[in-house]
C-alpha positions as a Python dict, from the first residue, in 0.01 Angstrom:
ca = {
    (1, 'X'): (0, 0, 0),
    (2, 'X'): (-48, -324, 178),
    (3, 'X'): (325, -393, 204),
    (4, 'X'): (404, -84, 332),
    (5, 'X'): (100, -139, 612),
    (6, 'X'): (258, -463, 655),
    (7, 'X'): (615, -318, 710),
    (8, 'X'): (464, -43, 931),
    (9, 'X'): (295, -302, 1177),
    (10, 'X'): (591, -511, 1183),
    (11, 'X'): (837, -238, 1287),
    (12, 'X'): (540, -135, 1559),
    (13, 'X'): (500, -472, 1743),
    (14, 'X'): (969, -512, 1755),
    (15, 'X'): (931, -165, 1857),
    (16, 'X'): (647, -247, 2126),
    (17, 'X'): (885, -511, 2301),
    (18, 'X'): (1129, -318, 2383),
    (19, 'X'): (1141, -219, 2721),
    (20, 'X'): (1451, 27, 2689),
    (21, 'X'): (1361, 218, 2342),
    (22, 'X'): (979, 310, 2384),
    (23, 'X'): (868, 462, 2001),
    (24, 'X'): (528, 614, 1907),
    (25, 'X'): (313, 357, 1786),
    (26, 'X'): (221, 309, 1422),
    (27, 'X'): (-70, 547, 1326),
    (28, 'X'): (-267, 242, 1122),
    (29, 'X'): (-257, -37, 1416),
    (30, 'X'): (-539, 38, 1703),
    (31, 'X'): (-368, 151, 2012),
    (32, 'X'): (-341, -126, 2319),
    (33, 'X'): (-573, -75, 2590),
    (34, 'X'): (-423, 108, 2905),
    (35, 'X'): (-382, -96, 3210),
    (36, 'X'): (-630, 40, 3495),
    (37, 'X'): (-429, 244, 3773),
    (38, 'X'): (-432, -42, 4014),
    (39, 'X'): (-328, -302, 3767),
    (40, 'X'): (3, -46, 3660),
    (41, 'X'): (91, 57, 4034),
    (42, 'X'): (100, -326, 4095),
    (43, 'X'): (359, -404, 3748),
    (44, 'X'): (533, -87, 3887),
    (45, 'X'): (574, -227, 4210),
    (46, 'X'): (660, -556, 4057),
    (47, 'X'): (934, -389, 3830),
    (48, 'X'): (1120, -252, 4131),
    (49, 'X'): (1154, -557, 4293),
    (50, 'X'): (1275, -759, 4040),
    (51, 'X'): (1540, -477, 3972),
    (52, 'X'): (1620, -444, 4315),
    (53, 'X'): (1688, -811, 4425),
    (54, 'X'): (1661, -1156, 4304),
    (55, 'X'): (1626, -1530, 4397),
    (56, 'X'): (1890, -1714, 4515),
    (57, 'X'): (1886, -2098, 4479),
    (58, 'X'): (1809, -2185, 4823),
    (59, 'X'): (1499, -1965, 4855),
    (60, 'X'): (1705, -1611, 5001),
    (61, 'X'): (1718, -1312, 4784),
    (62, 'X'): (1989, -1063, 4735),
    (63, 'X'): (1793, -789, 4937),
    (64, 'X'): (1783, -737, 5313),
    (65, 'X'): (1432, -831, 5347),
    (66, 'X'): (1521, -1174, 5230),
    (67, 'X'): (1598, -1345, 5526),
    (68, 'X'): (1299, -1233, 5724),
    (69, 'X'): (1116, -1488, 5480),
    (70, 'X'): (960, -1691, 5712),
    (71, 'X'): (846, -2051, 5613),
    (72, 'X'): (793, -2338, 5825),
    (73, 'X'): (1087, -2633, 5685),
    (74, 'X'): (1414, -2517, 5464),
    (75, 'X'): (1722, -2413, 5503),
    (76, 'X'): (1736, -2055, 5493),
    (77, 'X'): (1728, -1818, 5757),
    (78, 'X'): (1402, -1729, 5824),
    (79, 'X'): (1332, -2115, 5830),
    (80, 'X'): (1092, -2221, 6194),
    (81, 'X'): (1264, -2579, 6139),
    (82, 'X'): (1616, -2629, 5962),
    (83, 'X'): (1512, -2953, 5767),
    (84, 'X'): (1719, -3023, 5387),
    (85, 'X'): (1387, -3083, 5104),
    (86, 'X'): (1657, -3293, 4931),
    (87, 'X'): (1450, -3580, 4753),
    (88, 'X'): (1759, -3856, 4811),
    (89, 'X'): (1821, -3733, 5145),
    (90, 'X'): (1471, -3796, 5261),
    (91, 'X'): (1452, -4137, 5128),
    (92, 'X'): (1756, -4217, 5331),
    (93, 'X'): (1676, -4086, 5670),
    (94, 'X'): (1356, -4283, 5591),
    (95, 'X'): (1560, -4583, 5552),
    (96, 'X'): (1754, -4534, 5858),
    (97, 'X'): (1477, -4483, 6047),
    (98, 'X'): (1286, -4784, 5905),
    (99, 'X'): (1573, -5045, 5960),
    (100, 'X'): (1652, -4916, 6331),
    (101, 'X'): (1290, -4965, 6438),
    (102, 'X'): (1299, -5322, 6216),
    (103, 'X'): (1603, -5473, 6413),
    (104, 'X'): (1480, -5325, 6750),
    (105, 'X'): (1128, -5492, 6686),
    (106, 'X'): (1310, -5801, 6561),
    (107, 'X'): (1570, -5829, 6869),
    (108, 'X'): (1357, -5732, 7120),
    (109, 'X'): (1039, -5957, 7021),
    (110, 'X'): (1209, -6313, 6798),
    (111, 'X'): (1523, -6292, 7020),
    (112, 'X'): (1516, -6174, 7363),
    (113, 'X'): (1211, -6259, 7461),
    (114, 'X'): (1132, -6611, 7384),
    (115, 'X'): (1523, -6694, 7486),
    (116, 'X'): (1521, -6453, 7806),
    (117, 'X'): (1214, -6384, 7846),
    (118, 'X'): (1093, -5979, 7930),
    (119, 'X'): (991, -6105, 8306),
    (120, 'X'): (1365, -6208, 8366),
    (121, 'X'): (1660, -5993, 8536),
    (122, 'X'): (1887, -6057, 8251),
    (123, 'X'): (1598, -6019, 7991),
    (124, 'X'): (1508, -5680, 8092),
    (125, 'X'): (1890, -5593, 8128),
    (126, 'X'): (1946, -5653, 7759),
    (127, 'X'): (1649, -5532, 7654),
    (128, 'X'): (1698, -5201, 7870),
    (129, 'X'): (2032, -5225, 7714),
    (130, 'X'): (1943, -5246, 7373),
    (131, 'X'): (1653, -5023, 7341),
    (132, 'X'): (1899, -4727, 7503),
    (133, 'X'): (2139, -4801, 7214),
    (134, 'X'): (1868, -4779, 6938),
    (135, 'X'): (1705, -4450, 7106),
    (136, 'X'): (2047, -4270, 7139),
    (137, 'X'): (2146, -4336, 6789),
    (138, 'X'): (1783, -4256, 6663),
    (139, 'X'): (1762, -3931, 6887),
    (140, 'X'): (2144, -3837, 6778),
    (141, 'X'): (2011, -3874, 6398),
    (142, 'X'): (1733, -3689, 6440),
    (143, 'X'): (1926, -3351, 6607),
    (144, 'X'): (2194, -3390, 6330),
    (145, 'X'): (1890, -3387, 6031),
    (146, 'X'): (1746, -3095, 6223),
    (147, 'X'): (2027, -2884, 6376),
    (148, 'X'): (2169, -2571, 6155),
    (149, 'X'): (2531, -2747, 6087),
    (150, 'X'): (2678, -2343, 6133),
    (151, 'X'): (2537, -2169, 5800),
    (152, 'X'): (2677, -1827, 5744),
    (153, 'X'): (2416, -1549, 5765),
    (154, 'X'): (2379, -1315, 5464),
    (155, 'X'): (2442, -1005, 5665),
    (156, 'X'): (2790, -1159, 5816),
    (157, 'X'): (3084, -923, 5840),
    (158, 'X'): (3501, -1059, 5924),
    (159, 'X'): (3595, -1065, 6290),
    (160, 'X'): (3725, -708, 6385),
    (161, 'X'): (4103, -829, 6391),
    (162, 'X'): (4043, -966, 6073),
    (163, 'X'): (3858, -687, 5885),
    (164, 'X'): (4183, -460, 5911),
    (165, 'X'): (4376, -718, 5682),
    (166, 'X'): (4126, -716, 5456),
    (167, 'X'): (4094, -367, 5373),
    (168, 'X'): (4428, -330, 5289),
    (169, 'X'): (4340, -671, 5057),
    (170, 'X'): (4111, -480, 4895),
    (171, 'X'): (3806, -571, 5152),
    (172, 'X'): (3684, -875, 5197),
    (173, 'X'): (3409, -834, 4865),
    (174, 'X'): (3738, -954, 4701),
    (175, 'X'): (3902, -1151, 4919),
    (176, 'X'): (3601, -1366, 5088),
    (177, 'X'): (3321, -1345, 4888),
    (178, 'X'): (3096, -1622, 4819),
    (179, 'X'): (2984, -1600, 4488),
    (180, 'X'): (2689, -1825, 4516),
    (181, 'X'): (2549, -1735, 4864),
    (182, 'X'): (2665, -1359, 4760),
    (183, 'X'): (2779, -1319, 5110),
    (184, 'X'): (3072, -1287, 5336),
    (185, 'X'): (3237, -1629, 5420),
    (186, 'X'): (3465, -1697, 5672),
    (187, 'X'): (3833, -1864, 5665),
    (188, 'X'): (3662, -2193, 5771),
    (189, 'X'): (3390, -2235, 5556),
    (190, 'X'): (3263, -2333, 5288),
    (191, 'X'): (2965, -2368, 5030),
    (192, 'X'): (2755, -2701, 5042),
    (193, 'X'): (2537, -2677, 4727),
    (194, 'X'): (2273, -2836, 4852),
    (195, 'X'): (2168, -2714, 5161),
    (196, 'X'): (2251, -2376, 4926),
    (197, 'X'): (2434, -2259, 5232),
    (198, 'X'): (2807, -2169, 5332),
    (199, 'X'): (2911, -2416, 5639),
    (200, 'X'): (3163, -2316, 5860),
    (201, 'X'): (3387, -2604, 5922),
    (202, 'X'): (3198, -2822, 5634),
    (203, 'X'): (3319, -3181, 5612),
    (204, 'X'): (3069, -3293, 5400),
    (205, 'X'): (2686, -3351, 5303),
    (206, 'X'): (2552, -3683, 5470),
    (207, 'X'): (2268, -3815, 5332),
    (208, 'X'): (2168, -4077, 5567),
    (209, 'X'): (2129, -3804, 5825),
    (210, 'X'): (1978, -3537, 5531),
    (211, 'X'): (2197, -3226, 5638),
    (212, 'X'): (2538, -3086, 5565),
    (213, 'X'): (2841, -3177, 5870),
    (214, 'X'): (2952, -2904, 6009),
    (215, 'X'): (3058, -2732, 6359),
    (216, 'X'): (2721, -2710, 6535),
    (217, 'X'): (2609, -3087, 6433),
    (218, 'X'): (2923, -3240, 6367),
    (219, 'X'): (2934, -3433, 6726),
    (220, 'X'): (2587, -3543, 6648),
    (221, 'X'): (2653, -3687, 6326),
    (222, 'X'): (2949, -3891, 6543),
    (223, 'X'): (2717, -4007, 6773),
    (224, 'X'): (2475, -4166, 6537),
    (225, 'X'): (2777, -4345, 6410),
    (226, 'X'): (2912, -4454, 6698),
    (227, 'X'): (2578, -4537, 6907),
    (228, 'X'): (2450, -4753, 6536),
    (229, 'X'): (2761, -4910, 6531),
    (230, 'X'): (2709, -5027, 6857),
    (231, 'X'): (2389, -5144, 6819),
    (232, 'X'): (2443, -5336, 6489),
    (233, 'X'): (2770, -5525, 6720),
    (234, 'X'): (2481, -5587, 7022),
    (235, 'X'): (2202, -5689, 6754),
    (236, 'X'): (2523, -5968, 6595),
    (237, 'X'): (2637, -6067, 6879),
    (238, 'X'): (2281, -6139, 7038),
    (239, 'X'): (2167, -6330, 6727),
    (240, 'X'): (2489, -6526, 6673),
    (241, 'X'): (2432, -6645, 7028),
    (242, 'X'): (2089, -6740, 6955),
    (243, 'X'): (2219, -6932, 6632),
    (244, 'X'): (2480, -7155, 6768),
    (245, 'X'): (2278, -7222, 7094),
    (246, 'X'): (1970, -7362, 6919),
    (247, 'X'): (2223, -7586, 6708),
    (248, 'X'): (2329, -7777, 6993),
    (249, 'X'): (2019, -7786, 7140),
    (250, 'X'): (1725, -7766, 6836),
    (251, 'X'): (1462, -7870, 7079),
    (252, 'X'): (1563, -7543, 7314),
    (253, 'X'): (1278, -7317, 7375),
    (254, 'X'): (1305, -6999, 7210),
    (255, 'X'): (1412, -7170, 6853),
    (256, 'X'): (1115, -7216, 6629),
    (257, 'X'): (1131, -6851, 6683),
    (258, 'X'): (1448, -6761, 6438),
    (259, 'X'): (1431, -6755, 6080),
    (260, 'X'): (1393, -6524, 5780),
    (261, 'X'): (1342, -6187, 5987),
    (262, 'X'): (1649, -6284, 6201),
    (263, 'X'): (1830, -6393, 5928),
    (264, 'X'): (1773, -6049, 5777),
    (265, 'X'): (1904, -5848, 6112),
    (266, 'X'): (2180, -6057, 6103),
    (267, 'X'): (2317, -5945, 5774),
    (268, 'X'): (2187, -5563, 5826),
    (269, 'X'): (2369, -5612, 6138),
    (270, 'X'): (2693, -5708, 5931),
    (271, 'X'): (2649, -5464, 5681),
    (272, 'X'): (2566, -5157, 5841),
    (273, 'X'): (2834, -5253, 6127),
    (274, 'X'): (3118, -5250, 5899),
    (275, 'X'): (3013, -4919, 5695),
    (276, 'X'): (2965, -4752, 6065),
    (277, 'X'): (3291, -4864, 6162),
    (278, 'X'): (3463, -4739, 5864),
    (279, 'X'): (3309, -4430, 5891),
    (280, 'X'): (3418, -4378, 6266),
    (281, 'X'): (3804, -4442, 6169),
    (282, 'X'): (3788, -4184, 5899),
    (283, 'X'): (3637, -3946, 6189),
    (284, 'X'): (3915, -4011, 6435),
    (285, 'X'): (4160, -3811, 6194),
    (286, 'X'): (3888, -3473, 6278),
    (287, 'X'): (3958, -3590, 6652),
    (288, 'X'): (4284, -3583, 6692),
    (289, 'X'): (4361, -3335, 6348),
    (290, 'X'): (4081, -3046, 6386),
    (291, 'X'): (4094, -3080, 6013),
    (292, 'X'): (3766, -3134, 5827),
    (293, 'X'): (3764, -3391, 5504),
    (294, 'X'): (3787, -3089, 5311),
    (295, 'X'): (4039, -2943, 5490),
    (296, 'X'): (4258, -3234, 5436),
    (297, 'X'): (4187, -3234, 5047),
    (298, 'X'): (4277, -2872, 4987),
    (299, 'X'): (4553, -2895, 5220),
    (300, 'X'): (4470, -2649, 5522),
    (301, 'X'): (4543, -2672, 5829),
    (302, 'X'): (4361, -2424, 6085),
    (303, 'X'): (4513, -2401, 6461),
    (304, 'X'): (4261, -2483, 6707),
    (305, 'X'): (4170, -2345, 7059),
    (306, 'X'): (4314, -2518, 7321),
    (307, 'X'): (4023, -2452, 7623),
    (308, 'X'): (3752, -2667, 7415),
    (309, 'X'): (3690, -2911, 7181),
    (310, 'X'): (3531, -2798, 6808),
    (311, 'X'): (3321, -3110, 6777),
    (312, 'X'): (3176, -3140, 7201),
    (313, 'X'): (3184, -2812, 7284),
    (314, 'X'): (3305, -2688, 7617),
    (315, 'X'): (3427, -2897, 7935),
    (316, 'X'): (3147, -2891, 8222),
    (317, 'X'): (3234, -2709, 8522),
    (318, 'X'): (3111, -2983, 8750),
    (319, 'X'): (3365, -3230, 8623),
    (320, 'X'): (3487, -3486, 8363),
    (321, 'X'): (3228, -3722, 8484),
    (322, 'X'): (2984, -3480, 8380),
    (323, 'X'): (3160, -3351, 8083),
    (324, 'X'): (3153, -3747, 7938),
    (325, 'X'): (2828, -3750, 8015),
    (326, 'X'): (2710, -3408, 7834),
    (327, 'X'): (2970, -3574, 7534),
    (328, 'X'): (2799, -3864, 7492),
    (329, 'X'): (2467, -3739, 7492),
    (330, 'X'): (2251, -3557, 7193),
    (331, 'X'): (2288, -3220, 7341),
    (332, 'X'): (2372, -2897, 7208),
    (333, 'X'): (2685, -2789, 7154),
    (334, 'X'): (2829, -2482, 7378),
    (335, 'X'): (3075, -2246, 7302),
    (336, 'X'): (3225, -1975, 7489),
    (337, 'X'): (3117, -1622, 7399),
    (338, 'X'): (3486, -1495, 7268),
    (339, 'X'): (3594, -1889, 7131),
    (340, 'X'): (3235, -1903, 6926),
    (341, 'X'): (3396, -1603, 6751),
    (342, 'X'): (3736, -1756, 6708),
    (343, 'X'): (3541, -2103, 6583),
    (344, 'X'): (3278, -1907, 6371),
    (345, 'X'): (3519, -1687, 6193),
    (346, 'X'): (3228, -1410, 6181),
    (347, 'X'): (3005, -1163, 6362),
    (348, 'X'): (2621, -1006, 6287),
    (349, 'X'): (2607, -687, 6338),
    (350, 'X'): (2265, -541, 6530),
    (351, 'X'): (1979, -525, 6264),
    (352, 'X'): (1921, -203, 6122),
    (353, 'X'): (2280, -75, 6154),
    (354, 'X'): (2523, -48, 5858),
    (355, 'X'): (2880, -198, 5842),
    (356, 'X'): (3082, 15, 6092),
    (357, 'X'): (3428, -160, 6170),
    (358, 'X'): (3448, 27, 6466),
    (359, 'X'): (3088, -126, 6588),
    (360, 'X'): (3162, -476, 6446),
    (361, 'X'): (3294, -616, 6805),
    (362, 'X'): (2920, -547, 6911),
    (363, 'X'): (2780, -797, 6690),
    (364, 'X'): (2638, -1158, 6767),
    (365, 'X'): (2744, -1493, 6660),
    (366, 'X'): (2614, -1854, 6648),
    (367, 'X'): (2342, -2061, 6535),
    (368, 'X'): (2071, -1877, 6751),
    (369, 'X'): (2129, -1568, 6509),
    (370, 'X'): (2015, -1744, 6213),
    (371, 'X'): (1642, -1790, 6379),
    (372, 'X'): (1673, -1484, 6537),
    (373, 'X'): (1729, -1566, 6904),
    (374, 'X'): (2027, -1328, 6969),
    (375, 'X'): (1854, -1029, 7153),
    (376, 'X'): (1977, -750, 7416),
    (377, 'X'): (1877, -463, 7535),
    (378, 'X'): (1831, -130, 7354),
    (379, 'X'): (2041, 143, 7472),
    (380, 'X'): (2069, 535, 7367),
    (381, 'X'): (2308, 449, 7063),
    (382, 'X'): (2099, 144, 6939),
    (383, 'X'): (2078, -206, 6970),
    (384, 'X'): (2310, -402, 7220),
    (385, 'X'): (2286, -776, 7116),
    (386, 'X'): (2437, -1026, 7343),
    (387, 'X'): (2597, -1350, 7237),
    (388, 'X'): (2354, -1710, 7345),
    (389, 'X'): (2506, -2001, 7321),
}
């Protein structure tokens, strides 16, 4: 009867979508059309994958091939340039960016040089003066936006004195396992959701600078501070001057000059100066502590090595002028190979090799490992990767 070709069809197209339970098909519906042998070794192909590994949320999969993803801006590993996508935290460095280049413009062409003059010994000191302060803090932001802040690799194993204890934990899988990056993380780090990454020595996500803080970028993210700070002081202090020197004298030259766009660096100047110098007394605490802003909230404290600093990196040999010097600057911070280690709280081992805890003291660490820059030699029992800085 029709009902009972109506009950027969219904129990063939439940039947037909499940992917589990496969059933003979109903002898009065007409039989699907079979996909053409290309079409089915592709939906095999595609079935194996998907079983095999899935997406994480910041672009890695599960699988071992997933860091080898190479794209051109991101935050994962096979990233060319580590750059954050975050909407807010673009708008932000945008802003930064914008009002730096707006009070330098404003300084250097209402202020300086119709009251010095850019022909003058003291009006190219200030001005070589000032534009040094607004490059350093605008090349410091720049390398903390675009430096990996110390993001833990998916193939990271413990340090070899430390994988001992955690076998007899019940391995590290239960002990330090990151259930987001599904990964190995370290005593020191911890997940920043979103950069999607785990940071070791993570103080927190900065937006004006549009990257997590953490040990490789941390002393960069200080310098912007310190180096705007500075420059919102010089940019007061110059326009103050400027101010109260016209209102004795109205008819000085220079003063038809000043006015709204002055007016306007004057209170960024105020602003900005007092949230910079906020932020660089909650800092001094990770100076003189070597305790992150997270570390202080959960209550950890983590001993540090005595022959560097964790923020600048390792004294210069030729020195402490030169140590100041490579401080103060925007450069990259150095480690030595067996304190990177210690700081890191985790090696790679070579590519290609399983976990061995017998081979894990031949691994690499550091932030060159995460675009692929560690490299060695390749001896008779495989690779031999050496430790960059």
């Amino acid at each position: 009867t029709l009902k009972d070709l109506d009950r027969c069809r219904g129990k063939c197209c439940s039947v037909a979508a499940r992917p589990l339970a496969p059933k003979p098909p109903c002898p009065w519906s007409p039989s699907p059309p079979s996909p053409s042998p290309p079409a089915a070794a592709a939906s095999a192909a595609g079935d194996v994958c998907a079983s095999k590994s899935s997406v994480r949320p910041n672009g890695l999969w599960n699988g071992s091939t997933a860091d080898t993803d190479m794209t051109l801006f991101g935050t994962s590993r096979g990233a060319a340039i580590w750059l954050c996508t975050d909407g807010c935290g673009i708008t932000c460095a945008v802003v930064t960016w914008t009002l730096h280049i707006f009070a330098w413009s404003t300084v250097t062409k209402l202020v300086l040089g119709p009251w010095l003059g850019h022909g003058s010994l003291w009006g190219l000191a200030h001005l070589a003066l000032y534009s040094s302060l607004t490059f350093l803090s605008l090349a410091s932001h720049a390398t903390a936006m675009l430096t990996n802040p110390g993001a833990v690799p998916s193939d990271a194993q413990p340090l070899p004195a430390e994988a001992a204890a955690l076998e007899e934990q019940g391995g590290w899988r239960k002990r330090r396992f990151c259930s987001r990056c599904k990964a190995f993380k370290p005593a020191r780090a911890h997940h920043d959701s979103v950069t999607g990454r785990c940071v070791v020595k993570l103080d927190h996500f900065c937006p004006w600078v549009n990257n997590a803080v953490g040990v490789f970028n941390h002393k960069f993210f200080l310098l912007f501070v310190l180096y705007t700070f500075l420059q919102c002081t010089y940019s007061l202090l110059l326009v103050l001057s400027r101010f109260v020197l016209c209102a004795h004298a109205a008819d000085a030259l220079g003063c038809s000059s000043l006015g709204v766009l002055t007016a306007l660096v004057m209170l960024e100047a105020i602003l900005f100066g007092l949230f910079t110098l906020c932020m660089l007394c909650d800092q001094c605490a990770v100076l003189t502590t070597n305790e992150t802003k997270i570390d202080r909230l959960k209550g950890e404290r983590h001993a540090a090595p005595t022959v560097v600093n964790e923020i600048f990196g390792e004294a210069s040999s030729r020195g402490w002028l030169c140590t100041y010097a490579m401080w103060l600057l925007p450069l990259r911070v150095k480690f030595p190979g067996e304190v990177k280690r210690e700081v890191l709280g985790f090696v790679v081992p070579p590519r290609g090799s399983g976990f061995d805890p017998k081979r894990i003291d031949r691994g690499v660490c550091g932030d060159e490992m995460e675009r692929g820059e560690a490299g060695g030699q390749r001896g008779e029992e495989g690779a031999e990767l050496q430790a960059h800085d």
